[in-house]
N, C-alpha and C positions, 0 to 999 in steps of 0.2 A: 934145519933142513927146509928147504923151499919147495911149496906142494906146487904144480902145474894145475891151472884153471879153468885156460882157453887161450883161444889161438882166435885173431881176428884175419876178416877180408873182407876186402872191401867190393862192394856189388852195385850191381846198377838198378835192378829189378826186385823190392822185396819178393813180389808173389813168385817169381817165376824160380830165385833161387830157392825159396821157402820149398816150394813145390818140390823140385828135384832133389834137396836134401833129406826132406820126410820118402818120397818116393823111393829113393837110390838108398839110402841106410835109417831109414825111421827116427830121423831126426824130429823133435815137436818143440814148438814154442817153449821155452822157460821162462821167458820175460822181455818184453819187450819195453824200449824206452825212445820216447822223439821229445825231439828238442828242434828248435827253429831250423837250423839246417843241417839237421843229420837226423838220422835213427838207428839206434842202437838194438838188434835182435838177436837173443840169444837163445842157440838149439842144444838140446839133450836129445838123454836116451837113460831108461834104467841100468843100460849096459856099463854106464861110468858117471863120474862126475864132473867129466872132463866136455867143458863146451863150446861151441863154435859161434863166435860174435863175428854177426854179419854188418857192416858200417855201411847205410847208405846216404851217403853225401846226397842232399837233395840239391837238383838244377844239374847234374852230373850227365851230361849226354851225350859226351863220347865216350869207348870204351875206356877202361884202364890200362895202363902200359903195365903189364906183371913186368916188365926187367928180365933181367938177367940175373937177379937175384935170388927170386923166388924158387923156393925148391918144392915139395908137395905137403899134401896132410896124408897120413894114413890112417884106414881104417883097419882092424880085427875082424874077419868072417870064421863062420864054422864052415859054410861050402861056396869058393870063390864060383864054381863049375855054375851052380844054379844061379847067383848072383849076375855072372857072367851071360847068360843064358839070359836072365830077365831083363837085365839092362838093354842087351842087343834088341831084345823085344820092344825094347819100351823107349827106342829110336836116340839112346846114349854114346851108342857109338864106342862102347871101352876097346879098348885094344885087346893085342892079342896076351890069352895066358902065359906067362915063362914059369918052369919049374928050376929056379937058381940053384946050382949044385955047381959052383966052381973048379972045372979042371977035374969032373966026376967025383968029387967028394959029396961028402953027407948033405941031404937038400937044406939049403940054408932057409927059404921059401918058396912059398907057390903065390902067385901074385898078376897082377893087372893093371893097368891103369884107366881111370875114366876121367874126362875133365868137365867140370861144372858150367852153369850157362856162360860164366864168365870166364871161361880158360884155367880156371885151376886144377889143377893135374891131382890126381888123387888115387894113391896108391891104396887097393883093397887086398890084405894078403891074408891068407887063409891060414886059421889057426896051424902048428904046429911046427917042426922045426925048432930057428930060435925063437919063434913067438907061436911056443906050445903055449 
């Protein structure tokens, strides 16, 4: 059986993405690693063991192409509403709440999205449903 780790992206800015992921879900430093041109930063949380490696290519000055590939990361909240709420405040810009209940069946989730300094799309869905 294969345990899941981490999920990399790659960024332009250590400090700024550093900042919005401790800020937006209390992400902190786990370890950090640089080598001549790149740096390897990797973020937790007591909430999991699951963490997020940031790549940043050093000399990197134009944005990155996300593609067309890219799909999102999501987070687990207990209240997207306050979440929602702080974010707006604190000039993130998340979209609007949907409560997913397809074709009026049972709420599949409650959710959002906010995208990081670097356009990645990040789904925060609020405990319950199927991700009671």
């Amino acid at each position: 059986m294969a345990k899941l780790i981490h999920t990399m992206i790659r960024v332009r800015d250590e400090d700024r993405s550093r900042a919005f992921y401790k800020d937006a879900f209390g992400l902190e430093l786990a370890e950090r690693l640089d080598f001549e041109s790149f740096t390897l930063i990797y973020l937790s949380n007591p909430e999991t063991e699951f963490e997020l490696e940031l790549t940043v290519n050093k000399g990197q000055a134009e944005p990155y192409d996300l593609g067309n590939g890219y799909g999102h990361l999501a987070v687990l909240v207990d209240d997207a509403d306050a979440l929602h709420a702080r974010l707006t405040e604190a000039g993130y810009a998340p979209r609007k709440l949907v409560d997913f209940a397809p074709d009026g069946g049972p709420l599949v989730a409650r959710f959002f999205f906010v995208a990081d300094p670097d356009g990645y799309q990040i789904e925060v869905i609020q405990r319950g449903g199927r991700f009671g």
